[in-house]
C-alpha positions in Angstrom: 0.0 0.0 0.0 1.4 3.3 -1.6 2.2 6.1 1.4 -0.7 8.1 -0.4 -3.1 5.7 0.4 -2.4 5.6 3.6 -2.4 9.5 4.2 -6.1 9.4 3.1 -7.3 6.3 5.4 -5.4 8.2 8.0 -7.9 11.3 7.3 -11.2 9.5 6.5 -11.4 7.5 10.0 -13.7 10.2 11.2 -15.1 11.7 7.8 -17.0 15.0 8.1 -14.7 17.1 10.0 -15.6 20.2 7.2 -19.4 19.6 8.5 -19.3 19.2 12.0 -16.8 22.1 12.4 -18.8 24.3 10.6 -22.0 23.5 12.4 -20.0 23.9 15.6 -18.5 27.4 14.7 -21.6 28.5 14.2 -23.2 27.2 17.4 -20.4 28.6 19.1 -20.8 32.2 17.2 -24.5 32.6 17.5 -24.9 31.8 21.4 -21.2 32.5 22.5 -19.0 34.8 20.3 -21.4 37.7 19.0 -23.2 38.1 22.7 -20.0 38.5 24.2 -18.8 40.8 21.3 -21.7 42.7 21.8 -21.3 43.2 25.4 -17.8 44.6 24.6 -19.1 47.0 22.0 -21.7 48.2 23.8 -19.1 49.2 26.6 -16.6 50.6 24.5 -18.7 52.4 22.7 -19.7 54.9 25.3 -16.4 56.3 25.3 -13.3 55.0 27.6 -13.4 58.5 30.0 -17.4 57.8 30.3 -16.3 53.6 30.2 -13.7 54.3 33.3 -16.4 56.7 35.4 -18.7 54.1 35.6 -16.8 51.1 36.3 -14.5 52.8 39.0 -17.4 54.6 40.7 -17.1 54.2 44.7 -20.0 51.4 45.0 -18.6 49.7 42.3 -15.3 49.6 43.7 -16.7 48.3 47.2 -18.7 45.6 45.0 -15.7 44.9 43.4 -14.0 44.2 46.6 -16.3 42.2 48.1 -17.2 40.2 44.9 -13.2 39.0 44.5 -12.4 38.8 48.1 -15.2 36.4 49.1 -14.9 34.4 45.8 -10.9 33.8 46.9 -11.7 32.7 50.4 -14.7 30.5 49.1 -12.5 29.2 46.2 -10.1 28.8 49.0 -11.8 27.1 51.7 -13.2 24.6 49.1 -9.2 23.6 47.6 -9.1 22.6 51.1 -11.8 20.8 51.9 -13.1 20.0 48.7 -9.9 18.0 48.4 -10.6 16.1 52.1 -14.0 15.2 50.3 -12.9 13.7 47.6 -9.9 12.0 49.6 -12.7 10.2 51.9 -15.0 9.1 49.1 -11.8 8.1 46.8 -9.9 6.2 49.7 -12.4 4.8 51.8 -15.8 2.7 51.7 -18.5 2.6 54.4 -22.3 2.9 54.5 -24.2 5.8 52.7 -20.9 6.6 50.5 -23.1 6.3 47.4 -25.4 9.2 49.1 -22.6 11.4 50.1 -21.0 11.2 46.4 -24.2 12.3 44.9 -24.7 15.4 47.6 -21.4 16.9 46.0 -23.4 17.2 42.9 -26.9 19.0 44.5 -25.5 22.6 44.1 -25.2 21.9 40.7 -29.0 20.7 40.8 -30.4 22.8 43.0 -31.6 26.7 41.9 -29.9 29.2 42.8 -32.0 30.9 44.0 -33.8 28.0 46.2 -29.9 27.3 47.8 -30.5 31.4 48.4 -33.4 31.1 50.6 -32.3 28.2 52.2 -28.9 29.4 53.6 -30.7 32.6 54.5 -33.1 30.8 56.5 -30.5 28.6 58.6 -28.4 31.5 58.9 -30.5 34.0 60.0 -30.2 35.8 63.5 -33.7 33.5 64.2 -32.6 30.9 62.1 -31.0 27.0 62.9 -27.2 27.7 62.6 -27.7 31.6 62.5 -29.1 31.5 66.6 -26.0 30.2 67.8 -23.7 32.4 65.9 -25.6 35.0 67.1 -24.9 33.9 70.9 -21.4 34.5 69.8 -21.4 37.7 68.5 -21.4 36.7 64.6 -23.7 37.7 62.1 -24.2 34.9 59.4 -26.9 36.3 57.0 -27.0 39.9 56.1 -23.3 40.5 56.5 -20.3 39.5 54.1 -19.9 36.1 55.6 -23.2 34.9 54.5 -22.2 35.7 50.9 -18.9 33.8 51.7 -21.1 30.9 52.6 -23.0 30.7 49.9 -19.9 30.7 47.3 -18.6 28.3 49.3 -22.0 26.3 49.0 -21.6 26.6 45.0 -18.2 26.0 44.1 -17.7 23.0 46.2 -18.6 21.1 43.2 -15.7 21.8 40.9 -13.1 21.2 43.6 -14.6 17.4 44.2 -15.0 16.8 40.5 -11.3 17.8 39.5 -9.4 15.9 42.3 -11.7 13.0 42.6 -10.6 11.1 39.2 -6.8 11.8 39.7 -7.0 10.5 43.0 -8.7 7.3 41.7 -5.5 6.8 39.2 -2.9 7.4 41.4 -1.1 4.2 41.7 -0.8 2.4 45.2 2.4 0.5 44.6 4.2 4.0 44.3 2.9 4.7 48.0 3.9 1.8 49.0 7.4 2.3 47.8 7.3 5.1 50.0 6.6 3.6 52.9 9.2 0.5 52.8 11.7 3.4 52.1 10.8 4.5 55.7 8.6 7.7 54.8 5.9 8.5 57.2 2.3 9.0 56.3 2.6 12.7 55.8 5.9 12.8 53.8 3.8 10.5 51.8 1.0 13.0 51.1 3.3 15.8 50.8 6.1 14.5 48.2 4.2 11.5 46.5 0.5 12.0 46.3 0.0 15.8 46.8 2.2 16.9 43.7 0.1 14.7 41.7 -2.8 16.3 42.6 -1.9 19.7 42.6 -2.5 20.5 39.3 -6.3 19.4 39.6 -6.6 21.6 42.5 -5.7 24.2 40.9 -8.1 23.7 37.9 -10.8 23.1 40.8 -9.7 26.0 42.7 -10.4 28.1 39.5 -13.2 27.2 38.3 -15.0 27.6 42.0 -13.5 30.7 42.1 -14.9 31.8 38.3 -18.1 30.6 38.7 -18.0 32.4 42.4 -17.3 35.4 40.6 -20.7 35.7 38.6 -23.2 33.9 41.0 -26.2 36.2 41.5 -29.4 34.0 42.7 -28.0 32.1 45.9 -25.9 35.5 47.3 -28.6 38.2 46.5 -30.7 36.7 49.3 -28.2 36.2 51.8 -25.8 39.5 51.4 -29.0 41.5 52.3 -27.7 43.8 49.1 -26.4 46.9 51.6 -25.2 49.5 49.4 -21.2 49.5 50.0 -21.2 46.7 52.6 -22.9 44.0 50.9 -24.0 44.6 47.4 -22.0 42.2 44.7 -21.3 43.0 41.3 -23.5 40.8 39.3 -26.5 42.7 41.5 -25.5 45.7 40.3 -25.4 44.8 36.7 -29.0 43.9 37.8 -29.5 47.2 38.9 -28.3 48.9 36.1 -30.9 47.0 34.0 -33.7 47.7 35.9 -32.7 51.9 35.7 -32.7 50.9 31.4 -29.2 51.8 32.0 -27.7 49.2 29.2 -24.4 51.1 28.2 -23.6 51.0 32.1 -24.5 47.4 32.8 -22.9 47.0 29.6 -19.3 48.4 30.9 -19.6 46.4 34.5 -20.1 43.3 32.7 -17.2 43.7 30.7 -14.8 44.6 33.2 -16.4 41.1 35.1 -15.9 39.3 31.8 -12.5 40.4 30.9 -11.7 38.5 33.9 -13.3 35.4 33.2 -11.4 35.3 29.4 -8.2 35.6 31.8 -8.9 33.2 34.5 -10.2 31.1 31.9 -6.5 31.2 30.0 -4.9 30.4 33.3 -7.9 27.1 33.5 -6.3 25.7 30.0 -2.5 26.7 31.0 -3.7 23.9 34.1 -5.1 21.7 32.1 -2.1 21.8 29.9 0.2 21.4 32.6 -2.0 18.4 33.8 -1.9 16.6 30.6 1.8 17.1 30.3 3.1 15.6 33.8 1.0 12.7 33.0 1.6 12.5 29.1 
């Protein structure tokens, strides 16, 4: 068989790559590309000295602050214990394991805005959990925390999800090498298993702290949406809409999309990484 020959049964394993790239381009284009672009024009088109008034106003900036700061410490909270999660459903078998691996997924299930009024009631001065904090000085709804727990409520998800199969592929025979070289349990974690994971943290780590970034229906009812103390950014997008103010929703939600294209680069720089320690 000529080297030609082969070339073309090389190409025609999966024929219609012309088709299917064209149908997905434009899937891509009509509900992806030319919303997005428009967002960006509508922005820019009001003029970059009108553009930077409205996005660095002073209740901006203070949603800015809160937005970012309570997406890192949710993101961060769930690197930790989203990767003890998965560690115990990955390691370990006993009864109602089944159950627990299927809770992981409910915020993914659950609206928004139902996880909204549900935190809000159990953390409530009057409320379940909210009652005792209260005893002890703390203020779980209504006050930045709240909006802390309910990005961490969300993002837990991404964390489990990313470390849970590289866990189930690490190989046991390599931990075991460990240990009959005389390493203890925790120079174990830290040199052997850990750096394998890391990567998939990371990934995890971003994407709760991405999808942290724009979550509107379960923080809107907890934050209690006090102007400079606990208003996000996504609700005041919201409120530009509801003034008809389109040009100036328009400029917020590019400065909050610009930062999703750039955390999402730094997702696939991960993922590349990833692929390459274990290619």
């Amino acid at each position: 068989m000529s080297l030609k020959s082969l070339t073309i049964t090389k190409h025609s394993i999966l024929p219609g790559f012309g088709l299917t790239m064209g149908f997905t381009m434009l899937y891509l284009g009509l509900l992806v590309l030319i919303p997005l672009s428009t967002i960006i024009l509508n922005a820019f088109g009001m003029g970059w000295p009108h553009f930077w008034e409205v996005i660095t106003a002073p209740r901006l900036v203070a949603s800015y602050k809160l937005s970012f700061g309570a997406s890192l410490i949710a993101a961060s909270i769930n690197a930790v214990f989203g990767l003890l999660v998965a560690w115990v459903l990955v390691r370990y078998s006993f009864p109602g394991k089944r159950i627990i691996d299927g809770l992981v997924d409910l915020p993914f299930a659950l609206p928004t805005a139902v996880a909204g009024i549900t935190l809000t009631t159990l953390y409530a001065p009057n409320g379940w959990i909210g009652q005792y904090l209260a005893l002890l000085g703390i203020k779980g709804a209504y006050s930045p925390l709240g909006i802390v727990i309910a990005l961490t409520f969300i993002g837990l998800p991404f964390v489990v999800r990313m470390v849970q199969p590289v866990l189930q592929t690490l190989d046991r025979e390599v931990e075991e090498a460990a240990a009959s070289l005389g390493a203890s349990r925790l120079q174990t974690f830290t040199k052997v298993i850990f750096p394998e994971v890391l990567p998939a943290l990371l990934t995890g780590f971003a994407l709760a702290f991405a999808r942290a970034l724009g979550e509107y229906g379960s923080v809107v009812f907890i934050s209690g949406n006090m102007p400079m103390r606990t208003e996000i950014t996504p609700l005041l997008i919201m409120t530009k809409l509801e003034q008809y103010d389109y040009t100036g929703a328009s400029a917020i939600a590019a400065v909050m999309l610009i930062v999703s294209f750039i955390l999402l680069f730094l997702i696939n720089i991960l993922q590349w990484w990833q692929s390459k320690r274990h290619g």
